[in-house]
C-alpha positions in Angstrom: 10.8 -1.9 30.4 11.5 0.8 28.2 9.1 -0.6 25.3 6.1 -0.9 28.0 6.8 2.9 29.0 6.6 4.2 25.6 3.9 1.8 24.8 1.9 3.5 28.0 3.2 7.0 26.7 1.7 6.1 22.8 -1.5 4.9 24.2 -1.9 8.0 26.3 -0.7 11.0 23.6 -4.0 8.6 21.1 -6.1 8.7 24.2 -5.9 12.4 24.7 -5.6 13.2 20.9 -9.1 11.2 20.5 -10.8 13.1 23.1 -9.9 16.1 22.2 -11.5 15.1 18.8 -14.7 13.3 20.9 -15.0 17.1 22.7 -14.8 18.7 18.8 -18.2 16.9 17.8 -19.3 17.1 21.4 -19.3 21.0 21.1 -21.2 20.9 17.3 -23.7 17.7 18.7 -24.4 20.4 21.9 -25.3 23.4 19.8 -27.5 21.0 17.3 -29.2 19.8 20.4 -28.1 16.1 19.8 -25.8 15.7 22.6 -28.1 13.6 24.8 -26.1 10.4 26.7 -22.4 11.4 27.2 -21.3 7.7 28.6 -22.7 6.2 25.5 -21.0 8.6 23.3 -17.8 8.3 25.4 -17.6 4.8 25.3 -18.7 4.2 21.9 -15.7 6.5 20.7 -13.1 4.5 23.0 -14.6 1.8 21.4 -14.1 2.6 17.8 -11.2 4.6 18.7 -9.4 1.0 20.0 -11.4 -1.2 17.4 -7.5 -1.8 15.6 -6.1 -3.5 18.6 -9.6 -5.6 19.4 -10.2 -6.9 16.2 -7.0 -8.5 16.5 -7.7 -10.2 19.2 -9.7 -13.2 17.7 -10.6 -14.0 14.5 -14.6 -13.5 15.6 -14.0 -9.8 16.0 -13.0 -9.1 12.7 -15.6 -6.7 12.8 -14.1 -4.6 14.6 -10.7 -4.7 12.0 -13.4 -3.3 9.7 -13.8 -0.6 11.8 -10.7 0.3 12.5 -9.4 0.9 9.0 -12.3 3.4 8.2 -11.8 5.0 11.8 -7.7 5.7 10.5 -9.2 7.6 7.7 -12.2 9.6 10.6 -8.8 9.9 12.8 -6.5 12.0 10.5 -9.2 14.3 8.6 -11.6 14.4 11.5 -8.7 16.1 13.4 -7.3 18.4 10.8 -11.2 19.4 10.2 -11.6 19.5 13.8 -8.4 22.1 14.1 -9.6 23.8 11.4 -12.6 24.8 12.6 -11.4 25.7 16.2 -9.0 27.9 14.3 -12.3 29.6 12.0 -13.8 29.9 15.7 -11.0 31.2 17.8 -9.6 33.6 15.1 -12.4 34.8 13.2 -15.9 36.8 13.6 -17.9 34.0 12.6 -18.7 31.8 15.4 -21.5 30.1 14.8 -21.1 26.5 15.8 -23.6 24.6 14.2 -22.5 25.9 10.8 -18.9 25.0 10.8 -18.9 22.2 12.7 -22.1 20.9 9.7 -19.9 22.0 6.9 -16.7 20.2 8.6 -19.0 17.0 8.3 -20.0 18.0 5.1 -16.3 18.0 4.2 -15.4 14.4 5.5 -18.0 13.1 4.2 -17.3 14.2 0.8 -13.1 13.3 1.5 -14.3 9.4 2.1 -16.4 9.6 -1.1 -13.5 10.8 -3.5 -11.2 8.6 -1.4 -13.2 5.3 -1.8 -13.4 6.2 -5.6 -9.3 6.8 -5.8 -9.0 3.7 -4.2 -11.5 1.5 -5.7 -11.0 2.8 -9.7 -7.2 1.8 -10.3 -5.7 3.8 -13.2 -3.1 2.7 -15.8 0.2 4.4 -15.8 2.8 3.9 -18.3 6.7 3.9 -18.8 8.4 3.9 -21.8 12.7 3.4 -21.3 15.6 2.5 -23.0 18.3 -0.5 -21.7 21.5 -0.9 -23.5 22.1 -5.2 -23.5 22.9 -6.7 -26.8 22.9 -9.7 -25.4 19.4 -10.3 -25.3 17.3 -12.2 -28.0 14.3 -9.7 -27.2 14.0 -6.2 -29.1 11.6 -4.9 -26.3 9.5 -6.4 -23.8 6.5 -4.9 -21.6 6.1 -5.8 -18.4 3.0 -5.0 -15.9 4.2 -3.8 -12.6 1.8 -3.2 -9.5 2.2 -3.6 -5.6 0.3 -3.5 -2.5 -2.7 -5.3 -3.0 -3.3 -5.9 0.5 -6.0 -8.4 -0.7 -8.3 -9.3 2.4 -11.1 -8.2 3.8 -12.1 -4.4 2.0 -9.3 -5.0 -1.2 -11.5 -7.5 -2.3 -11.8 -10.5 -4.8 -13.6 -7.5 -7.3 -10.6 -5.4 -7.0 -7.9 -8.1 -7.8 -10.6 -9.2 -11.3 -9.9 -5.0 -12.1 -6.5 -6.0 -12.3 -6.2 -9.1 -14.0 -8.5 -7.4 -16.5 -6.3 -4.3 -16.8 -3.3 -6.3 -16.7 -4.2 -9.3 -19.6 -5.6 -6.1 -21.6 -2.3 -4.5 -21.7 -0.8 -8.4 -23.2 2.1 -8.1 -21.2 5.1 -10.3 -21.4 5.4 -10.7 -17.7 3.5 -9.9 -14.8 5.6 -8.3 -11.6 3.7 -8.2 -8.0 6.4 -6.2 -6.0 5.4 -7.3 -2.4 2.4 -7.1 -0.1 0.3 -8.9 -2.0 -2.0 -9.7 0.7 -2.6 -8.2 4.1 -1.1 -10.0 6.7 -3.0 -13.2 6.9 -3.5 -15.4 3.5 -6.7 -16.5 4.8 -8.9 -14.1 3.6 -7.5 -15.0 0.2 -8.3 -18.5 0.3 -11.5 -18.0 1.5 -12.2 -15.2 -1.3 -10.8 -18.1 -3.8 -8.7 -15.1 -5.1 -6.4 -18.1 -6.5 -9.6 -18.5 -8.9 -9.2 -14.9 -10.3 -5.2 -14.4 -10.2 -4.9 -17.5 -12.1 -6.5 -15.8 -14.9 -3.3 -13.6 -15.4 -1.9 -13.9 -18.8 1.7 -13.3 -20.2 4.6 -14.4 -22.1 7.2 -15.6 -19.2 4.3 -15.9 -16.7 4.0 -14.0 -13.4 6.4 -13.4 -10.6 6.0 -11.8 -7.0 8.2 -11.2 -4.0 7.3 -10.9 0.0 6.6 -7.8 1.3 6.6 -6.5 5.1 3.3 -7.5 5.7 3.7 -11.1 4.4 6.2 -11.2 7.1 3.8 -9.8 9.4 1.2 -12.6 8.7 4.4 -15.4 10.3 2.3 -17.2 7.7 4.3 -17.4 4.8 5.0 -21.1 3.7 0.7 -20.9 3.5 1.0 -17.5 1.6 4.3 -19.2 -1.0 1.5 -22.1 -1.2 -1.7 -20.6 -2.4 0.6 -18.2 -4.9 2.0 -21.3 -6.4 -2.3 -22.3 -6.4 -2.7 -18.9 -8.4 0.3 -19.0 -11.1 2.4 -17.0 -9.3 5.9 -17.8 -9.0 7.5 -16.0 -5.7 11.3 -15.3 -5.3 12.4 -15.6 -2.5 16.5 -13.9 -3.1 16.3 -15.6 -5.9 17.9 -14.8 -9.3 16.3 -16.6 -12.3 17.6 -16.7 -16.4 14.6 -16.2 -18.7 14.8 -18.0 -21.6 18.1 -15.8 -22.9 15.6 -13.2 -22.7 16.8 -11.4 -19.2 17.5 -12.1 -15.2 15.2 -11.5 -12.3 15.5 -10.8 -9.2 13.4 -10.9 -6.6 14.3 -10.1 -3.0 12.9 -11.0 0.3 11.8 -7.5 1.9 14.1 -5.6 4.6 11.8 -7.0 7.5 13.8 -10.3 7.0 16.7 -9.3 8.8 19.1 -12.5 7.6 18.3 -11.7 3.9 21.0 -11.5 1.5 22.7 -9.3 0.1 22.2 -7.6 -3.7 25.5 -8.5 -3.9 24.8 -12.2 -3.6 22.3 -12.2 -6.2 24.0 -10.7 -9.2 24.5 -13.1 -12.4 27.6 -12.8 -14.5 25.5 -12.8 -17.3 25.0 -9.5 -19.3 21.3 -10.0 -20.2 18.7 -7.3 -18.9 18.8 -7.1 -14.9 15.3 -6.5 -13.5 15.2 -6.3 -9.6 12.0 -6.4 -7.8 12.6 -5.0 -3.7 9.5 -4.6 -1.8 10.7 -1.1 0.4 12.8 1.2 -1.9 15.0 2.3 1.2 18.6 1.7 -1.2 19.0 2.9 -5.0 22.5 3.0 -4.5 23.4 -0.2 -4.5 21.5 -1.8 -7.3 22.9 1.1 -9.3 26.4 0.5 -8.8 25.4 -3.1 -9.4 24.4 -2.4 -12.9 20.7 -3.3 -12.4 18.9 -2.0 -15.4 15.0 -1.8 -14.5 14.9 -1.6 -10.1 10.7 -2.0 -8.9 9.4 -1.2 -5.3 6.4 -0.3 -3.5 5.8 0.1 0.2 5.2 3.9 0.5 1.7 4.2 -0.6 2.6 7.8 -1.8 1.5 8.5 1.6 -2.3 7.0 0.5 -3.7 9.9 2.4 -2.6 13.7 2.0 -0.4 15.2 3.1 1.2 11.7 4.4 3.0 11.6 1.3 5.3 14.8 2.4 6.8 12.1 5.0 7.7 9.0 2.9 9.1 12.1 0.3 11.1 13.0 3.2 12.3 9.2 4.7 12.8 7.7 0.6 14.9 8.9 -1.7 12.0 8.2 -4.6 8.9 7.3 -2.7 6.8 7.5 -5.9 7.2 7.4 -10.0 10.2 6.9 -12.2 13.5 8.1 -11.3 17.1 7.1 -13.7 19.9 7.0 -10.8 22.5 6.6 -12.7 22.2 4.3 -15.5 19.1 2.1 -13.7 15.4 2.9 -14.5 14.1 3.3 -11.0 10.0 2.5 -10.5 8.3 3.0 -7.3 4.7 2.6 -7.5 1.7 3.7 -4.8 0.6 0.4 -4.8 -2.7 -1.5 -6.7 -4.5 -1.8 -3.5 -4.5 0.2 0.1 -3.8 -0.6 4.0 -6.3 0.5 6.8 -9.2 2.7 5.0 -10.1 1.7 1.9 -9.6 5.4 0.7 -7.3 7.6 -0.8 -6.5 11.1 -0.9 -3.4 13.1 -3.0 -2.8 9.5 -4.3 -4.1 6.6 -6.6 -4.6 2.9 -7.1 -3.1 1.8 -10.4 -0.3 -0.7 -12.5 2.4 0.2 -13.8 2.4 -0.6 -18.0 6.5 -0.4 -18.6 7.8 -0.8 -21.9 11.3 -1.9 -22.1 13.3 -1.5 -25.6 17.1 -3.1 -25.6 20.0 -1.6 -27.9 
């Protein structure tokens, strides 16, 4: 009972918040002289405004998914625009409606521009760190890192051949995919035939990947652990793995799995390099006191879309970039790919290029 009632409350705080944005471009259609049919316009905003929860419904309405991810991105800026200009209106001489409320357009309209071109044009970052193991039979070794591909519908078979081409460029030794690979459902990477283009990944020791809280999401994931193994990608599931006498890795099953094990569990006794590779970065502290060397997570996003990223800041300890805790070389990347708008604002897609030397 309690869940319903703060479903109903949710639904009606969205419902008020979206009219209240409908009544914003109401007031600037009006004084353009556009505003002709207000139950059309009315219902056709409910209708976008709710497109998230219909396209689930059934597979056929996936249009309406499609919808709903570029309506998160209208949501957020249409309403800070929307404030914005109430605020220009309420608190300043000029009050000229058809001006502000044009540039306000103006303004989101140039936001999903730069924030389809963040999103789409994945940048290479790289990492350069020190790991003292003298046990290892490597000098260095460079791994690619990259998460949250979300590969579906809009991150798309073209986005995940940027990668593989960014990645074999870079001739890394091994390949990391630190969780969400793809959005929910594997189906839309079958039906891509992303398989086709992942297997095209190359590296030394081959390329490993770990379930993130969307995989769970999916309840598909025996299908999603299937079509990896189709693409060369080896998924841990808290599992720790020798290398060659090369190093350990470890790859755990995301938080979302409640009965997962613990860190603890998955330590080796050997003192070769320890990379760990957890999907949510919501504990450093334990892998540090663990001795992990090289610790890799995604999940935040960096927020994707200002000034979101002042809130994972806030709820991680790292939510984004390289941080030593101790004597472990933390990574926590904003992810290769993007979930809901294909957009990005205050953050970027990219990999992760880390270059590990051992003394």
């Amino acid at each position: 009972m309690p869940k319903v009632i703060g479903g109903i409350l949710l639904i009606s705080i969205y419902s008020a918040v979206t009219f209240y944005l409908g009544w914003g471009v109401k007031q600037w259609l009006g004084a353009m002289g556009w505003f002709r049919y207000p139950i059309l316009f009315w219902l056709v905003l409910y209708l976008v405004a709710f497109s998230i929860i219909i396209g689930r419904l059934h597979e056929s309405l996936r249009f309406f998914s499609v919808i709903g991810d570029y309506w998160m991105f209208i949501f957020e800026y249409g309403l800070l625009l929307c404030l914005a200009a109430q605020l220009i209106i309420w608190l300043t001489p000029f009050k000229n409606v058809q001006i502000i409320g044009s540039i306000a357009i103006a303004v989101l309209f140039m936001l999903s521009i730069i924030g389809s071109y963040l999103a789409y044009s994945p940048v290479v970052r790289h990492l350069e760190i020190t790991v003292d193991k003298k046990d290892s039979e490597l000098k260095s070794l460079r791994a690619v890192v990259a998460s949250d591909f979300h590969l579906g519908v809009l991150s798309h078979k073209r986005h995940l051949q940027r990668f593989v081409h960014l990645s074999n460029e870079a001739q890394p030794d091994l390949v990391l995919l630190a969780g969400d690979i793809v959005d929910d459902d594997p189906k839309w990477f079958v039906q891509g035939e992303m398989a086709d283009v992942m297997k095209q990944l190359t590296s030394t020791y081959g390329t490993y990947g770990i379930l993130g809280n969307h995989e769970y999401y999916g309840k598909k994931i025996p299908e999603f652990i299937k079509e990896m193994k189709n693409a060369n990608v080896n998924i841990l599931l808290d599992e720790t793995i020798r290398i060659d006498d090369a190093f350990i890795l470890t790859g755990q099953e995301d938080r979302t799995n409640k009965d997962r094990k613990p860190l603890e569990e998955l330590k080796s006794s050997e003192s070769l390099p320890w990379l760990v590779m957890n999907h949510t970065p919501d504990d450093l502290l334990t892998p540090s006191k663990l001795g992990v060397d090289l610790h890799m997570s995604g999940h935040t996003h960096k927020g994707q879309l200002w000034p979101n990223q002042y809130i994972t800041a806030r709820v991680f300890e790292l939510d984004y970039g390289y941080k030593l805790k101790d004597q472990m070389h933390t990574l926590v990347s904003s992810g290769y790919g993007f979930w809901g708008p294909p957009m990005r604002i205050g953050s970027r897609s990219e990999l992760w290029i880390v270059d590990m030397k051992f003394r």
